[in-house]
N, CA, C and O atoms as CSV, one atom per row, in Angstrom:
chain,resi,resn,atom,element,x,y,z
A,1,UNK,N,N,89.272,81.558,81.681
A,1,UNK,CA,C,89.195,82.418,82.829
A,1,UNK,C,C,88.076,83.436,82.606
A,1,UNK,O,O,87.975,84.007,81.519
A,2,UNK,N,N,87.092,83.712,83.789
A,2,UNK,CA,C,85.890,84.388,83.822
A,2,UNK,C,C,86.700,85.822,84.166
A,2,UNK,O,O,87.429,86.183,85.090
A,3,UNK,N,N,86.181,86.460,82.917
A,3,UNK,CA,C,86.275,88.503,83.224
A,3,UNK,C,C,85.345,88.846,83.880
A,3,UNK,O,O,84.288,88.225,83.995
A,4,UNK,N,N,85.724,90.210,84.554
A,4,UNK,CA,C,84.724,91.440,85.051
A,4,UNK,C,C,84.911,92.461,84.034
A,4,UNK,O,O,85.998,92.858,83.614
A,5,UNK,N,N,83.783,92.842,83.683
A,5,UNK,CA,C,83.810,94.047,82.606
A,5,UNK,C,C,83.163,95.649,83.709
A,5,UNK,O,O,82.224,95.876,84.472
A,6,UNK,N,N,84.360,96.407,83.153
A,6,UNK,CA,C,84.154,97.552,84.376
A,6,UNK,C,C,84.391,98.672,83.173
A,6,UNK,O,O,85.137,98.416,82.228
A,7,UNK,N,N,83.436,100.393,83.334
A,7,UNK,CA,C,83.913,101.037,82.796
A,7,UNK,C,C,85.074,101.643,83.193
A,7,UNK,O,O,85.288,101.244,84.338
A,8,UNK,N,N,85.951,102.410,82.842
A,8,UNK,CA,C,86.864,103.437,83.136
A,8,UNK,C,C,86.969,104.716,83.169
A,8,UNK,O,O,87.156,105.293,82.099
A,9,UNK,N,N,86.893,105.352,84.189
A,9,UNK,CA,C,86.518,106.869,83.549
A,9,UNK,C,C,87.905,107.582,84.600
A,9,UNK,O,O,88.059,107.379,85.804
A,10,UNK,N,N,88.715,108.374,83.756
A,10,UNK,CA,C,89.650,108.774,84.275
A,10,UNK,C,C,89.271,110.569,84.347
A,10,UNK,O,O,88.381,111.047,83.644
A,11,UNK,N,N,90.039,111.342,85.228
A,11,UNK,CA,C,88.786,112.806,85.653
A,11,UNK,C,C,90.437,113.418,85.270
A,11,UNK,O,O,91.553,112.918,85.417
A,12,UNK,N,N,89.910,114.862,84.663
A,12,UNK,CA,C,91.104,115.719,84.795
A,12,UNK,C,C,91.740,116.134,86.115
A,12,UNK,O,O,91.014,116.003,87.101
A,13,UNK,N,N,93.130,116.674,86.334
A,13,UNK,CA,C,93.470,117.404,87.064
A,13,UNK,C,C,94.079,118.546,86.657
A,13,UNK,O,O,94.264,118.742,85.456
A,14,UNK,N,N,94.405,119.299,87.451
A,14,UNK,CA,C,94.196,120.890,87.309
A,14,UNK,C,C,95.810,121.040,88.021
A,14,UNK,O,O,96.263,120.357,88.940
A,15,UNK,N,N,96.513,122.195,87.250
A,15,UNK,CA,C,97.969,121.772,87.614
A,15,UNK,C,C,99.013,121.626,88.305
A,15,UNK,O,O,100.184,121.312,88.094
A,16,UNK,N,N,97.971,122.097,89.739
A,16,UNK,CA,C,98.298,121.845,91.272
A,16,UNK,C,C,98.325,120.476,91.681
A,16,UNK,O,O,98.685,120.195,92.824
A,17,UNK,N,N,97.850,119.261,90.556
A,17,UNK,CA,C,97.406,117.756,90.477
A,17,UNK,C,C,96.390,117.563,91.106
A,17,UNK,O,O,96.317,116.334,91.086
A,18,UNK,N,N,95.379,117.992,91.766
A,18,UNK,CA,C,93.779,117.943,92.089
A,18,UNK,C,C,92.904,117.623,91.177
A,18,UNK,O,O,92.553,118.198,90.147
A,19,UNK,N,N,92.651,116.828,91.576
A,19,UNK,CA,C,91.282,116.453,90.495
A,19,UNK,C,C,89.746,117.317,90.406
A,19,UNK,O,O,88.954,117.662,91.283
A,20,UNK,N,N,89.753,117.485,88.817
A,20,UNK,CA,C,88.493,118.715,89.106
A,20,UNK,C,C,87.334,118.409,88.561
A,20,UNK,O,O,86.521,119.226,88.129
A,21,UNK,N,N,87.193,116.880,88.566
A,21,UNK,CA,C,85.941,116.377,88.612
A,21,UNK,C,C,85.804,116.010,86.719
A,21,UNK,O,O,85.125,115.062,86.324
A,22,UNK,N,N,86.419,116.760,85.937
A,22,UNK,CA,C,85.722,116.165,84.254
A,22,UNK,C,C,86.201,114.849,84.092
A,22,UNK,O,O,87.128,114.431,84.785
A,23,UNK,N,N,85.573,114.069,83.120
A,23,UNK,CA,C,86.034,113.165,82.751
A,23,UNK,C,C,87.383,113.334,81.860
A,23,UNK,O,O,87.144,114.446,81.387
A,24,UNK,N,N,88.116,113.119,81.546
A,24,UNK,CA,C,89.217,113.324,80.196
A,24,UNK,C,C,89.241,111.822,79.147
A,24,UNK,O,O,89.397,111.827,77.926
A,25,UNK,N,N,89.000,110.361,80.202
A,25,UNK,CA,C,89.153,109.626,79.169
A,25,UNK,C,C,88.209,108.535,79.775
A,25,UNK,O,O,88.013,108.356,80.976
A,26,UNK,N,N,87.760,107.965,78.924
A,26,UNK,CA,C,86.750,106.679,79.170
A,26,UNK,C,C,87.101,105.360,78.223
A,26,UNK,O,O,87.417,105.519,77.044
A,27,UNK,N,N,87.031,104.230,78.749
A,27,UNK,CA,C,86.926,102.825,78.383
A,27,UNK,C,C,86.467,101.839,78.542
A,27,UNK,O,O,85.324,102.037,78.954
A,28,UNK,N,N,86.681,100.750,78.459
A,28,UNK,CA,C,86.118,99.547,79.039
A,28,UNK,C,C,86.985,98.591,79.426
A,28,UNK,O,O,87.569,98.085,78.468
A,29,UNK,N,N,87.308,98.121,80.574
A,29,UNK,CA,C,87.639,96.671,81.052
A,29,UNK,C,C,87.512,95.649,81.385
A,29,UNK,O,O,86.862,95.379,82.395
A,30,UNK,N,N,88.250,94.513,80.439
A,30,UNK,CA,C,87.442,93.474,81.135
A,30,UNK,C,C,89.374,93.017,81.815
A,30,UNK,O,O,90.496,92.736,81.395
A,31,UNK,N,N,88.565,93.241,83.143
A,31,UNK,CA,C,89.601,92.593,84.156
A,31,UNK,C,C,89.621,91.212,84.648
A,31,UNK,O,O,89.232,90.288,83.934
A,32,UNK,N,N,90.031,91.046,85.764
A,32,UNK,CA,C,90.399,89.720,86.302
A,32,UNK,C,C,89.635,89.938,87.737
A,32,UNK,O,O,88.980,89.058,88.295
A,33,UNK,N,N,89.784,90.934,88.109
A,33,UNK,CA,C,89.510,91.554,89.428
A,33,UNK,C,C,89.216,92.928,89.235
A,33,UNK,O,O,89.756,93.807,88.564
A,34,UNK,N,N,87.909,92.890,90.229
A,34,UNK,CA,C,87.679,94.634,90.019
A,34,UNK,C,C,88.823,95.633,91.244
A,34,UNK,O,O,89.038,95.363,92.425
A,35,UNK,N,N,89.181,96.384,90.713
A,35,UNK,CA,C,89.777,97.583,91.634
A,35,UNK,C,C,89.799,97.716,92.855
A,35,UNK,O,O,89.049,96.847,93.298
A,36,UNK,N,N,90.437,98.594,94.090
A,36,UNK,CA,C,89.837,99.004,95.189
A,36,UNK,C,C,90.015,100.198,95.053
A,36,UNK,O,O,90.968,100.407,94.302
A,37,UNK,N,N,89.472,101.239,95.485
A,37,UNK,CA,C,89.778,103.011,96.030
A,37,UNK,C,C,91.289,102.613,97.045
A,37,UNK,O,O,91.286,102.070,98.150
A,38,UNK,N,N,92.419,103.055,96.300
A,38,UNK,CA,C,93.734,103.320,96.409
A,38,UNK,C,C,94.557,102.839,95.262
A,38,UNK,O,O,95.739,103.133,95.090
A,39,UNK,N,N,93.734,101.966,94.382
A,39,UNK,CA,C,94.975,101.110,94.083
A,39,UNK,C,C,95.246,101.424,92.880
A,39,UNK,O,O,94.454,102.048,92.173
A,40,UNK,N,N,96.569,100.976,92.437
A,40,UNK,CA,C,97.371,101.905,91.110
A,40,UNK,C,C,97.096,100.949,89.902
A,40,UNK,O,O,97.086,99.723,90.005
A,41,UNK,N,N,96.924,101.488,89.006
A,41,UNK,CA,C,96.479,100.564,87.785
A,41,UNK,C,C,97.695,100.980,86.804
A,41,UNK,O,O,97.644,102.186,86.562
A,42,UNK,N,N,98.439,100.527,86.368
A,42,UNK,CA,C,99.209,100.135,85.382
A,42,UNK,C,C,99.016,99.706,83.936
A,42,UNK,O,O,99.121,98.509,83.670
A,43,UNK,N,N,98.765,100.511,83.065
A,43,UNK,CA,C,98.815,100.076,81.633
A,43,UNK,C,C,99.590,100.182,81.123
A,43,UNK,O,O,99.821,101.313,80.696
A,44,UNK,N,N,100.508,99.107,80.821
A,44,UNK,CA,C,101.874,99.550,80.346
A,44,UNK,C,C,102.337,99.309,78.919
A,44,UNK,O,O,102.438,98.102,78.696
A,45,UNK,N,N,102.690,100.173,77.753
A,45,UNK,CA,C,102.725,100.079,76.887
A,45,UNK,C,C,104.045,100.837,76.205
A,45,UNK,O,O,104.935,100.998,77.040
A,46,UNK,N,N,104.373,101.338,74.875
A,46,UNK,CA,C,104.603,102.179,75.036
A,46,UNK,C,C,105.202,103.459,75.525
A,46,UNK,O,O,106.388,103.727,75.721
A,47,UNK,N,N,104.131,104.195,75.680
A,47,UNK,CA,C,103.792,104.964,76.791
A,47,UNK,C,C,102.713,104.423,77.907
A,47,UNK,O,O,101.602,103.916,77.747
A,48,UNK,N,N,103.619,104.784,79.348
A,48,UNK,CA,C,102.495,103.972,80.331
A,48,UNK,C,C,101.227,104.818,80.604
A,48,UNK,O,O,101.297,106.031,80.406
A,49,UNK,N,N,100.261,104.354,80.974
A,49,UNK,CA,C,99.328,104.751,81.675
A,49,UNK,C,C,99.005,104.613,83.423
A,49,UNK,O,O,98.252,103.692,83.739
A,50,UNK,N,N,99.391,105.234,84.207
A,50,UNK,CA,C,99.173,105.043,85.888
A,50,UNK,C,C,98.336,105.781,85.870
A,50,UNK,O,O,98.360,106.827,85.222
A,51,UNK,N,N,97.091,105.260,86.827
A,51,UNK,CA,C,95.914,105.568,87.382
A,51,UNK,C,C,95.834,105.060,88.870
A,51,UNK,O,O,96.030,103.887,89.188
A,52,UNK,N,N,95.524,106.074,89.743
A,52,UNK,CA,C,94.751,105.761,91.384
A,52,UNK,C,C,93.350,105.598,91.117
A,52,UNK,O,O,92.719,106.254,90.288
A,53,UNK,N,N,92.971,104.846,91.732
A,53,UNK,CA,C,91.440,104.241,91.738
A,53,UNK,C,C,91.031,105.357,93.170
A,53,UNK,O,O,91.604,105.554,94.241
A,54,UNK,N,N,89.604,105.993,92.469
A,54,UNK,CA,C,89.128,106.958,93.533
A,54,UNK,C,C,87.703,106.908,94.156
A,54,UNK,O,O,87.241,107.565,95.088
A,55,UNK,N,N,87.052,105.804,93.266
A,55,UNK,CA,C,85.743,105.302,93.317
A,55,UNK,C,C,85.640,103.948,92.849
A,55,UNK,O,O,86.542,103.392,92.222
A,56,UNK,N,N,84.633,103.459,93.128
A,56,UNK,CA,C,83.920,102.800,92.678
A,56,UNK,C,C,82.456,102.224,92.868
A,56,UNK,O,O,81.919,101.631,93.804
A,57,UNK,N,N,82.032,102.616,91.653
A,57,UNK,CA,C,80.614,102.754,91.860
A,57,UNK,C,C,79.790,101.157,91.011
A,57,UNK,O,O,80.135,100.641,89.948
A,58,UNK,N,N,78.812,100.782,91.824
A,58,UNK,CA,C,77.700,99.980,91.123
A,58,UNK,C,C,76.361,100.655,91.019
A,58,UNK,O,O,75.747,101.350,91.828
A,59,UNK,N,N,75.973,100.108,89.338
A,59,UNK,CA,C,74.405,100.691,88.768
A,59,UNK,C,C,74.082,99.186,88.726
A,59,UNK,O,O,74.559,98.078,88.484
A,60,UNK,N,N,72.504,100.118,89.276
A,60,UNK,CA,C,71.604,99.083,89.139
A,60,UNK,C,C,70.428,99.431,88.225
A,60,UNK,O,O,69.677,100.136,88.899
A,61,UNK,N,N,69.883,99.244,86.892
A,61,UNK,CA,C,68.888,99.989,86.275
A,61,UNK,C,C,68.086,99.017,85.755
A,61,UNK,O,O,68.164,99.057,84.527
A,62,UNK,N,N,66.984,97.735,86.326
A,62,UNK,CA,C,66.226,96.978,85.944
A,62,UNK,C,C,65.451,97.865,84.927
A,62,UNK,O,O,64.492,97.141,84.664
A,63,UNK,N,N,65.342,98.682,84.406
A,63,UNK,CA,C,64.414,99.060,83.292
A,63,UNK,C,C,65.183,99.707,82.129
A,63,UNK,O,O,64.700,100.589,81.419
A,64,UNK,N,N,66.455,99.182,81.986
A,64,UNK,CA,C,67.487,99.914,81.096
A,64,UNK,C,C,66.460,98.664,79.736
A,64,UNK,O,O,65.776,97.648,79.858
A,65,UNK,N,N,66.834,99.379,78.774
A,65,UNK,CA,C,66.273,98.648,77.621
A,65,UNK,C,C,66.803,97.530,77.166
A,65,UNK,O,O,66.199,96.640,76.567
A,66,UNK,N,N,68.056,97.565,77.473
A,66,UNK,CA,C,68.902,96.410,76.778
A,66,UNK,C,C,69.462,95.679,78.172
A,66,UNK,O,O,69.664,96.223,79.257
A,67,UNK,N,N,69.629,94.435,77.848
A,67,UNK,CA,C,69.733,93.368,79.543
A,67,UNK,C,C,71.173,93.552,79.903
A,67,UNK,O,O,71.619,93.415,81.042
A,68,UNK,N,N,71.831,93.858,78.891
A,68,UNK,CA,C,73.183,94.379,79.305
A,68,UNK,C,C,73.698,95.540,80.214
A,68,UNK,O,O,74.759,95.659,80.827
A,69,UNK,N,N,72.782,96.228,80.124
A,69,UNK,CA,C,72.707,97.328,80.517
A,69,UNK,C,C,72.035,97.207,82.099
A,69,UNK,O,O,72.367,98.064,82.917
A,70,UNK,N,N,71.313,96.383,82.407
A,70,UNK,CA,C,70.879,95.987,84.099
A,70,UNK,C,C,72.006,96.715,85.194
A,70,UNK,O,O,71.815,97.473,86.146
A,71,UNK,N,N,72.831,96.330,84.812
A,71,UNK,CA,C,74.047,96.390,85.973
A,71,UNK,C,C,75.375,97.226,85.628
A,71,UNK,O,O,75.591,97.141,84.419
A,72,UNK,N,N,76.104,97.818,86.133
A,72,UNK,CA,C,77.141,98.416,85.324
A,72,UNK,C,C,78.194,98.216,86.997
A,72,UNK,O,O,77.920,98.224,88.197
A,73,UNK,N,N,79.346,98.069,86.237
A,73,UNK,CA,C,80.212,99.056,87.676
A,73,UNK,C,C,81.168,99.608,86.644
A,73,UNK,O,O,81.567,99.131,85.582
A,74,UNK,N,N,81.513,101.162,87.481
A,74,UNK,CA,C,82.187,102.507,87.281
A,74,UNK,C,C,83.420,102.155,88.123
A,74,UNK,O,O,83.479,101.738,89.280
A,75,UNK,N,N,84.367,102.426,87.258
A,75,UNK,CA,C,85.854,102.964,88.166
A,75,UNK,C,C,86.322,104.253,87.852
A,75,UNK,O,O,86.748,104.559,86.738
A,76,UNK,N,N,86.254,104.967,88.756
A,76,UNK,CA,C,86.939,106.228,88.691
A,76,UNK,C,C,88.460,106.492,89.658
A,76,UNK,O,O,88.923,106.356,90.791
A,77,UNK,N,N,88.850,107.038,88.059
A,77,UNK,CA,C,90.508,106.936,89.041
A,77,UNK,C,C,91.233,108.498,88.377
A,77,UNK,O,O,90.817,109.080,87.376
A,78,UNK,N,N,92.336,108.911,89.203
A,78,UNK,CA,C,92.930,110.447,88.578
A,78,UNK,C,C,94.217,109.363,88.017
A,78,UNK,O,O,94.719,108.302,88.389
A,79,UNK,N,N,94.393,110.363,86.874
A,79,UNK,CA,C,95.720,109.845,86.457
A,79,UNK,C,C,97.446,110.508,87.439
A,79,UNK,O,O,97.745,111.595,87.934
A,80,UNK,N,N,98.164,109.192,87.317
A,80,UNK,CA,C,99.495,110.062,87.968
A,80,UNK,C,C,100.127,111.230,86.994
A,80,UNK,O,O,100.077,111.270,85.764
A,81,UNK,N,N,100.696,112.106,87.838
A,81,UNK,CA,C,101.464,112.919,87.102
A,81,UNK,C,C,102.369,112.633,86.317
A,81,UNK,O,O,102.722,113.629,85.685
A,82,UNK,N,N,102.900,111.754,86.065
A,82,UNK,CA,C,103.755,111.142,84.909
A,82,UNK,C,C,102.758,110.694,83.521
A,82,UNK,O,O,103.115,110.771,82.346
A,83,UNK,N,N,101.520,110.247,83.994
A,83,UNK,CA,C,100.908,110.008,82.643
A,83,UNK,C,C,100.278,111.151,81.911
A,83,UNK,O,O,99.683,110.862,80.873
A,84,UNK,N,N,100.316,112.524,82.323
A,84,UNK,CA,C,99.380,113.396,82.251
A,84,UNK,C,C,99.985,113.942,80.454
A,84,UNK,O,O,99.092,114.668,80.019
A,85,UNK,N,N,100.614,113.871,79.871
A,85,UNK,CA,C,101.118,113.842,78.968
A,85,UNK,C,C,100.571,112.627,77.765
A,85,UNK,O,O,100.481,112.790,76.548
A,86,UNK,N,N,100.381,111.885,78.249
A,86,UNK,CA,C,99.861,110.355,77.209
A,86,UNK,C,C,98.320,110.742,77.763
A,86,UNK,O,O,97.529,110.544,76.840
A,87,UNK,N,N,97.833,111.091,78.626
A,87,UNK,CA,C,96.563,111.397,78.879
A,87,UNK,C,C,95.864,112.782,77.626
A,87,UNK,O,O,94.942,112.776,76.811
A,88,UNK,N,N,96.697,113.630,77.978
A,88,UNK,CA,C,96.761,114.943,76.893
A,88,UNK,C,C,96.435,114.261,75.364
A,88,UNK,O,O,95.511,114.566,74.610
A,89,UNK,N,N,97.477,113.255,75.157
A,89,UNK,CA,C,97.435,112.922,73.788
A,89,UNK,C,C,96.351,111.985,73.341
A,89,UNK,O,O,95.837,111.998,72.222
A,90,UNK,N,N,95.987,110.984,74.554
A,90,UNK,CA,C,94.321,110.290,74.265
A,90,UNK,C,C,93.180,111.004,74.060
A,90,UNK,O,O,92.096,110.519,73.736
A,91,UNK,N,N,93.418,112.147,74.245
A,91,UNK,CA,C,91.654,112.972,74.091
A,91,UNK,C,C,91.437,112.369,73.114
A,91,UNK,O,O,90.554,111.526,72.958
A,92,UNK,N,N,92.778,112.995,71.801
A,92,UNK,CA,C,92.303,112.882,70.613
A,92,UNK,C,C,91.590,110.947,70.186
A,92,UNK,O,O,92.359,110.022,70.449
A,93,UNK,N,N,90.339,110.644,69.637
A,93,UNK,CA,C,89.709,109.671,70.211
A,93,UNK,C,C,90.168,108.707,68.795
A,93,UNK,O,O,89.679,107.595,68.595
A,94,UNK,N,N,90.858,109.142,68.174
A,94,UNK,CA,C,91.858,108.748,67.029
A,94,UNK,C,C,93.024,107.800,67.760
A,94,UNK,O,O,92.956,106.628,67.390
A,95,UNK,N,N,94.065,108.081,68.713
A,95,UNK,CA,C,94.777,108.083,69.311
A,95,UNK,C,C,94.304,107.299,70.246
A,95,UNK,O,O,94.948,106.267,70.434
A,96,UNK,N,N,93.223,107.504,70.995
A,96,UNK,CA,C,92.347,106.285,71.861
A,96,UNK,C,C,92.249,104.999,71.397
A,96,UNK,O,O,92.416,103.890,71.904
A,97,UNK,N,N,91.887,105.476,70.130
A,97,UNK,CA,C,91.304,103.967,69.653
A,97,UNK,C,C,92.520,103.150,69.241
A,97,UNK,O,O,92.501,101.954,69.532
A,98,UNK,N,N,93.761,103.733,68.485
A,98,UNK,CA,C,95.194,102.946,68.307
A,98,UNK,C,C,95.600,102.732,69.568
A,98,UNK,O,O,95.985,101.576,69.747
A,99,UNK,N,N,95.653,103.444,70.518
A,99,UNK,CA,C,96.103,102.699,72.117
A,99,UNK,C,C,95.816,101.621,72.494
A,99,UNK,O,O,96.594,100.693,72.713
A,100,UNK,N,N,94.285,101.638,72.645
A,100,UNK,CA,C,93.232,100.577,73.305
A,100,UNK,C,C,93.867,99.797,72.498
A,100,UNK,O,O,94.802,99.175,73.003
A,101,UNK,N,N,93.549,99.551,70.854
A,101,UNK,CA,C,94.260,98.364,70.322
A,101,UNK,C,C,95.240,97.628,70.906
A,101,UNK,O,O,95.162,96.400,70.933
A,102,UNK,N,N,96.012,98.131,71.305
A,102,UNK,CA,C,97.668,97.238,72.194
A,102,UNK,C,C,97.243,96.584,73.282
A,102,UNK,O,O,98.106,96.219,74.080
A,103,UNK,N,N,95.583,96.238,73.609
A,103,UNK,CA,C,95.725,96.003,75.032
A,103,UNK,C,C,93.943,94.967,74.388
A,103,UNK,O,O,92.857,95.446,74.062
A,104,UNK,N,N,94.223,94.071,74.426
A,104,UNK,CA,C,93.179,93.123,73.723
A,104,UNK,C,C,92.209,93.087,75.120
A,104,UNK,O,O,91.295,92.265,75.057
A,105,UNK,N,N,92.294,93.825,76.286
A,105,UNK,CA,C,91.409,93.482,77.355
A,105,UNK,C,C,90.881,95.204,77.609
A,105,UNK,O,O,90.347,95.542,78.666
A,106,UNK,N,N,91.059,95.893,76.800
A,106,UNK,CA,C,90.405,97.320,77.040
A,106,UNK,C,C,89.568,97.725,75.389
A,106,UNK,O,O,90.015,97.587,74.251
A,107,UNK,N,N,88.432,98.172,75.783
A,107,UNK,CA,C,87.658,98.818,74.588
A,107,UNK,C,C,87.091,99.968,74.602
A,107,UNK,O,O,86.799,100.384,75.723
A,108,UNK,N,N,86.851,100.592,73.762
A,108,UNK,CA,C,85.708,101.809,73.242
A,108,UNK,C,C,84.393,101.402,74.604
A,108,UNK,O,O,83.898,100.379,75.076
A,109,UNK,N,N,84.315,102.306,74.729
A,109,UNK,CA,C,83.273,103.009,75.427
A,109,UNK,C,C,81.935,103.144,74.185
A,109,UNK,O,O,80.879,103.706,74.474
């Protein structure tokens, strides 16, 4: 089965639950299907991860140095208020990297 490899960039919210634009956590996916703006992403582990998809963006950079680099697509999503706690604890990029492990279809950024 053919992947889509998408970054992840999840944005803080502020404790009214608004999103205030920083990044808090970043990854990589290789999905099955890319995202839409609404839809809930589920990482379930553990501790779960819920994310709303709030963007999604395509790069186009024919002069990036490396050919990998040509094309990118961005998902930006806020985390739900239930994950904001396992979100807290991924900063640490220690903790990122043992997470991601559990999930053989997400990587380091």
């Amino acid at each position: 089965m053919n992947s889509l490899r998408y970054d992840m960039l999840i944005l803080t919210t502020s404790d009214d639950g608004k999103p205030d634009g920083e990044v808090e956590l970043a990854f990589s996916v290789d999905g099955i299907a890319l995202p839409r703006v609404g839809d809930d992403l589920y990482f379930t582990a553990d501790d779960g991860l819920v994310v709303e998809v709030t963007k999604v963006e395509h790069w186009f950079s024919p002069n990036a140095p490396d050919v990998t680099q040509h094309r990118s697509i961005t998902v930006v999503a806020n985390a739900h208020w239930s994950s904001r706690e396992l979100v807290q604890k991924l900063k640490d990029p220690a903790a990122l990297k043992l997470w991601l492990a559990g999930f053989p279809w997400l990587r380091e950024r």
